[in-house]
C-alpha positions in Angstrom: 19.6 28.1 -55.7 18.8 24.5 -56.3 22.0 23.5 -53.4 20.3 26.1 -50.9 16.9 24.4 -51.7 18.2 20.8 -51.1 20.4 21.9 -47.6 17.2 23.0 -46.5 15.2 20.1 -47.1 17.8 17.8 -45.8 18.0 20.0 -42.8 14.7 20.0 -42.5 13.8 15.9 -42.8 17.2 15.6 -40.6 15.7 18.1 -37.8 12.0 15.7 -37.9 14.0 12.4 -37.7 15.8 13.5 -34.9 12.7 14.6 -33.3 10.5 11.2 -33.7 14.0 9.5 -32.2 13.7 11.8 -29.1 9.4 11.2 -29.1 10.3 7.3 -29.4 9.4 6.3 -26.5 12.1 4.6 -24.6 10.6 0.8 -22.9 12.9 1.5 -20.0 12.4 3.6 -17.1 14.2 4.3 -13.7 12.3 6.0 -11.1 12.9 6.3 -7.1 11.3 7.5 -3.9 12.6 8.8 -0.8 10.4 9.6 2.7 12.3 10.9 6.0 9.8 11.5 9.2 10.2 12.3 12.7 7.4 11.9 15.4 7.1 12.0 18.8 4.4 9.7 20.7 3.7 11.2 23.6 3.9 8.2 26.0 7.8 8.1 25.2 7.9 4.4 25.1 11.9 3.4 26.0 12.6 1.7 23.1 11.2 4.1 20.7 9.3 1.9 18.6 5.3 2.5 18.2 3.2 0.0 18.9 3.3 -3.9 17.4 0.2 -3.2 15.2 2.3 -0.5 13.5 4.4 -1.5 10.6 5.1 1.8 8.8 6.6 5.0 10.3 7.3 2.9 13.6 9.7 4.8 15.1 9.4 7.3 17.9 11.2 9.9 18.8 14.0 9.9 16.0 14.9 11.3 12.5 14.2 7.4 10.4 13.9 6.7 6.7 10.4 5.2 6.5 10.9 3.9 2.4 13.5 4.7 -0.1 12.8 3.1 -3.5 15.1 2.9 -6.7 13.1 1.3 -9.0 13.5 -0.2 -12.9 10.6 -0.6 -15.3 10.4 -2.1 -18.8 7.3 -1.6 -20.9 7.1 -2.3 -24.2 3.2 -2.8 -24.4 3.1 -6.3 -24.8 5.4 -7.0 -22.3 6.2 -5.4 -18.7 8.6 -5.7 -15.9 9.4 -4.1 -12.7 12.2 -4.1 -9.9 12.0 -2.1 -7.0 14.8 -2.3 -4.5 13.7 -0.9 -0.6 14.9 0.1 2.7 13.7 1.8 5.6 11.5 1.2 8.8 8.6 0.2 6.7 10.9 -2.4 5.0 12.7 -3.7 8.5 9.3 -4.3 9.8 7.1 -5.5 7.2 9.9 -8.0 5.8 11.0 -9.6 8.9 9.7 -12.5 8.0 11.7 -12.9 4.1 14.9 -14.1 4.5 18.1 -12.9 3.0 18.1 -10.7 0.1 14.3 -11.0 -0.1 14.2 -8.6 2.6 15.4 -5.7 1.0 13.1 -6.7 -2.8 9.8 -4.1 -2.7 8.9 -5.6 -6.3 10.1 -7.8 -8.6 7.6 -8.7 -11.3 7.4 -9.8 -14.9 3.8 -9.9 -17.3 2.5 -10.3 -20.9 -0.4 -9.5 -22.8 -2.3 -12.8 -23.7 -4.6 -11.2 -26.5 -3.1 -8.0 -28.9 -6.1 -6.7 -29.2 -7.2 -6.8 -25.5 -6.6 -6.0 -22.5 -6.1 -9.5 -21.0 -2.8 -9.8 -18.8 -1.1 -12.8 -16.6 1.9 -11.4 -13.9 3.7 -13.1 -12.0 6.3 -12.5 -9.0 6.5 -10.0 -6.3 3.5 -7.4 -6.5 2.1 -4.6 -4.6 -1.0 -6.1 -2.5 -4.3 -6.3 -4.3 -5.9 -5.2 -1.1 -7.2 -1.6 0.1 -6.5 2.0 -1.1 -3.8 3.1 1.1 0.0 2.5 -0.7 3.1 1.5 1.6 4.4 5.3 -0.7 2.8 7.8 1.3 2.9 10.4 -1.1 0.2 8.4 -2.9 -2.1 8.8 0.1 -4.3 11.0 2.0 -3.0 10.8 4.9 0.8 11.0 6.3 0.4 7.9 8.4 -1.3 4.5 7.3 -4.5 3.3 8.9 -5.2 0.1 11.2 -6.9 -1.6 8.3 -4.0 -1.0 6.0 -1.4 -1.6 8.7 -2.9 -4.7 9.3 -3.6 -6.3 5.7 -1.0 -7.4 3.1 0.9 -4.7 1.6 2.7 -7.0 -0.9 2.1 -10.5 -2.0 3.9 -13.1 -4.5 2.1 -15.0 -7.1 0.4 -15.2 -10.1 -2.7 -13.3 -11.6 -4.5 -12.4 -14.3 -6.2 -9.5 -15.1 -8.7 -7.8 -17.6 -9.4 -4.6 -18.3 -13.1 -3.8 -20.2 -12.5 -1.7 -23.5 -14.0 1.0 -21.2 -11.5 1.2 -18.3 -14.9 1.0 -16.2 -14.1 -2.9 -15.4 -11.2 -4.1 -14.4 -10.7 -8.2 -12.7 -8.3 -10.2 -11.3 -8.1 -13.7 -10.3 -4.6 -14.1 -8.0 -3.1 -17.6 -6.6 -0.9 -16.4 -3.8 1.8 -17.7 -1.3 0.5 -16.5 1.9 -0.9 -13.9 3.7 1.7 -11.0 2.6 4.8 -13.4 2.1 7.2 -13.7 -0.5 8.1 -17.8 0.5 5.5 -19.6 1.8 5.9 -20.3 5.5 7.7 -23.6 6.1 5.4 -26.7 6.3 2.7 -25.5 4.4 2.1 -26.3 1.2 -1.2 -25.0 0.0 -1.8 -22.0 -1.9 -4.5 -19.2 -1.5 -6.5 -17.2 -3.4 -7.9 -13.8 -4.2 -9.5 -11.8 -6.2 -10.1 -7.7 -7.2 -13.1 -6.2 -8.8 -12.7 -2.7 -9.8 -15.5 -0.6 -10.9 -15.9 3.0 -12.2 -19.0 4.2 -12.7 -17.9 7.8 -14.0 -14.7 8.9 -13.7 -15.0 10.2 -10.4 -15.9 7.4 -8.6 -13.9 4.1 -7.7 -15.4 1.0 -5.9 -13.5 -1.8 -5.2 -14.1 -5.5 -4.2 -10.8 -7.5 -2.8 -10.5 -11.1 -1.1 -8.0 -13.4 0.3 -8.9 -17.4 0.9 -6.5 -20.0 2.4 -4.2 -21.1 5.2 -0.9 -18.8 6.1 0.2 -21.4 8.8 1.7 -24.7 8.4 -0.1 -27.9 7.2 -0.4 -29.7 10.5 -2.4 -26.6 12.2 -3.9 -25.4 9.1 -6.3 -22.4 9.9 -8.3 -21.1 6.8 -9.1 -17.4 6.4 -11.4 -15.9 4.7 -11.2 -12.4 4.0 -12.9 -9.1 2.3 -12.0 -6.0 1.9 -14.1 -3.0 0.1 -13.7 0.6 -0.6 -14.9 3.1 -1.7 -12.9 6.9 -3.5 -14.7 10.2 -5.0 -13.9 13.1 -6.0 -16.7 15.2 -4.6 -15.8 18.3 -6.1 -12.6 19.5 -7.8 -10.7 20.2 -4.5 -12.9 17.5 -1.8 -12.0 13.9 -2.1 -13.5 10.8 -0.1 -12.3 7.5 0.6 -13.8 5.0 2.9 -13.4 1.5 3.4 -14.4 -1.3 5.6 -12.8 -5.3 6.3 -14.2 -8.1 7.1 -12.2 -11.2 7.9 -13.1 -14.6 9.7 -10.2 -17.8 10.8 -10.8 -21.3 11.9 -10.1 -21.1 15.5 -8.2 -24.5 16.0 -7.7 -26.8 12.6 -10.5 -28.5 11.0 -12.9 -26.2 13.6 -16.3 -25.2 12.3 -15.9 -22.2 14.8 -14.6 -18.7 12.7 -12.9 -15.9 14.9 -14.1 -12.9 13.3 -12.2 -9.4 13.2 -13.3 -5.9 11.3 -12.1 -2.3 10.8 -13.4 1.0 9.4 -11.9 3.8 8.1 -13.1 7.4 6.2 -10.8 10.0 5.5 -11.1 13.3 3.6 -8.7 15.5 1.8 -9.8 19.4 0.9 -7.3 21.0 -1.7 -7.4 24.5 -0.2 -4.5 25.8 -2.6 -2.5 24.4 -5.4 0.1 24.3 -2.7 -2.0 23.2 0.8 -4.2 20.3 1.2 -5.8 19.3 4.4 -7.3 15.9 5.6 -8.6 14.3 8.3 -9.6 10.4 9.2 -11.7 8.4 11.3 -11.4 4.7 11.8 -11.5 1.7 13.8 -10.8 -1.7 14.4 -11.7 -4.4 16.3 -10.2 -7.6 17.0 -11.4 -9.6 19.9 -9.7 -13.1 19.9 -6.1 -11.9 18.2 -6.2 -13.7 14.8 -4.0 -10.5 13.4 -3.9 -8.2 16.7 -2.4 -10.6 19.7 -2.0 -7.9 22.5 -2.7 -11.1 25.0 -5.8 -8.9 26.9 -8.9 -10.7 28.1 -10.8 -9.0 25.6 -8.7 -8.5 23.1 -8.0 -5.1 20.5 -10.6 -2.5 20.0 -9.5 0.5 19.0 -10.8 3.9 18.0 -8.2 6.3 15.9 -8.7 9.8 14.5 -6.1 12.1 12.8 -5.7 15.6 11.1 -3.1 15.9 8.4 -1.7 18.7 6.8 0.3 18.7 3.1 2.3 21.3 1.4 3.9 21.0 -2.1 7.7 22.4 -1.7 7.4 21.4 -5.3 5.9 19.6 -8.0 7.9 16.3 -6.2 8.7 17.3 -3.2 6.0 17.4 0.1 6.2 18.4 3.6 3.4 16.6 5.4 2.6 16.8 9.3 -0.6 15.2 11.1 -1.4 14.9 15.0 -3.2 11.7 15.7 -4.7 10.0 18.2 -5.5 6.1 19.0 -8.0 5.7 21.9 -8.1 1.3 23.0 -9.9 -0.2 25.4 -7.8 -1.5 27.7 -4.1 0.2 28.4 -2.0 -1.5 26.1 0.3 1.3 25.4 3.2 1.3 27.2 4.5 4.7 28.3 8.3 5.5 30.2 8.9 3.6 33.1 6.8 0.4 32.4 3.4 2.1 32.9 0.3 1.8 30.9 -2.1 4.1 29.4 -5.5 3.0 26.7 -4.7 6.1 24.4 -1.5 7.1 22.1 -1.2 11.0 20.9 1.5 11.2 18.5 2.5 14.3 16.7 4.5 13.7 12.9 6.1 15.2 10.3 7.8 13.9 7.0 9.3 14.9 3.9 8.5 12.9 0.6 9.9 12.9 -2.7 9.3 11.4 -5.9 11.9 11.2 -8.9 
């Protein structure tokens, strides 16, 4: 009896051990994301690339491979890394720029908590950008395709920063000393950093309001140009199945070095997304963007990039990972600077799209 009694207790504490080990939560993680898309613009341009303004889902008329991620985290709660290896369209165009290797690096990052006992943190390396509320992972978004404003703001940067979190989680702050303008190396002859910073607020948790800068110079030392830039948005979750986002930039550059004359440029954008089944969400957006002398869009017209842009978008879960998204959207300009088959021009861009992302 007393044998029976003892296999049974060791059975028992052998069976809980076993358990904890499984519960012990393991500081690293592997996780990876894959997006195919096709879309067709209906100007036909013959070299089946979008427009230079667009850096993610670029290509036209083809079955591409806008991002696929494997990615490694460690996390051990006092001290965190990442490494996130990409390729794709969105990688081709967005790190033209990086040489080597560097192209190919999505994030590659390493932090520490200053204080135990808060939540006071310095990073350093190559981060996502600090900078608006649409992600280069598109199953994180609204929408299928990205806006102007996002397409046309950093959506990675290298540096440093540090960052607090209030005891709350309604604060959060970061300071951020930065290469460039969405660089990994500095561009050559330059050798002065820039600056940001992020204010995060949440008043309740279903709103989000967020404050994000950029100071300094992106071009080399001899024909330094500061920029100033500001970017604010805002998210809520209206009801349980209606969510808002909205957003608006603001940015201003020297127009020749050591000028006390600014070339300004702005955008807008609001979309919404409506949960109409567990399975089916719908969104649509409105935006627009304006940038008269070319500081970021140089389309070489005499007056320079204003667009209006306006999309519906359409999202059904396969499965808890797995989304097939479609959206028809359309970019109305100014002037023609969309160039259509056979060297014509036209001032608006219809495109039809449809992708398939997954998250593992």
């Amino acid at each position: 009896m007393h044998t029976k009694i003892i296999i049974v207790f060791l059975s028992l504490v052998l069976s809980n051990a076993a358990i904890a080990q499984e519960e012990k939560k393991n500081p690293l993680t592997f996780s990876g994301y894959v997006e195919t898309y096709y879309q067709f613009d209906t100007n036909n341009p013959e070299t089946n690339s979008r427009p230079s303004f667009i850096y993610s889902h670029n290509r036209n008329n083809e079955v591409s491979l806008n991002l696929g991620l494997l990615k490694a985290t460690y996390d051990t709660g006092m001290v965190r890394a990442n490494l996130a290896l990409g390729a794709g369209s969105y990688m081709n165009a967005n790190y033209s720029a990086e040489p080597g290797v560097l192209k190919n690096i999505y994030e590659a990052n390493v932090g520490f908590k200053v204080l135990k006992n808060q939540n006071l943190w310095i990073t350093a390396g190559i981060m996502p950008s600090h900078i608006g509320f649409e992600s280069a992972v598109g199953a994180d978004c609204i929408t299928l395709t990205r806006s102007i404003m996002a397409e046309n703001s950093p959506y990675f940067e290298a540096g440093a920063k540090i960052t607090y979190v209030s005891p709350s989680g309604q604060w959060e702050l970061s300071g951020l000393y930065l290469n460039g303008w969405q660089r990994i190396q500095r561009v050559d002859g330059n050798t002065s950093p820039a600056f940001g910073h992020q204010l995060i607020y949440k008043p309740t948790n279903k709103i989000t309001l967020n404050s994000s800068s950029f100071i300094g110079n992106d071009k080399p030392n001899d024909v330094s140009q500061r920029r100033y830039f500001h970017d604010f948005y805002g998210q809520f979750d209206l009801t349980s199945s209606v969510k808002l986002m909205a957003g608006f930039d603001l940015g201003w550059e020297q127009d020749i070095a050591q000028s006390n004359h600014y070339n300004k440029w702005y955008g807008a954008s609001a979309m919404t997304q409506i949960a109409v089944t567990d399975k089916l969400n719908l969104a649509i957006r409105a935006e627009y963007y304006q940038d008269k002398k070319g500081v970021i869009i140089a389309i070489g017209t005499p007056n320079g990039f204003e667009t209006y842009g306006a999309s519906v978008n359409s999202d059904y879960k396969i499965s808890s990972n797995l989304v097939w998204r479609t959206e028809v959207k359309n970019y109305s300009s100014k002037e023609g600077i969309y160039i259509k088959r056979g060297g014509e021009t036209a001032d608006d861009s219809l495109v039809f799209s449809t992708s398939l992302a997954m998250k593992f």
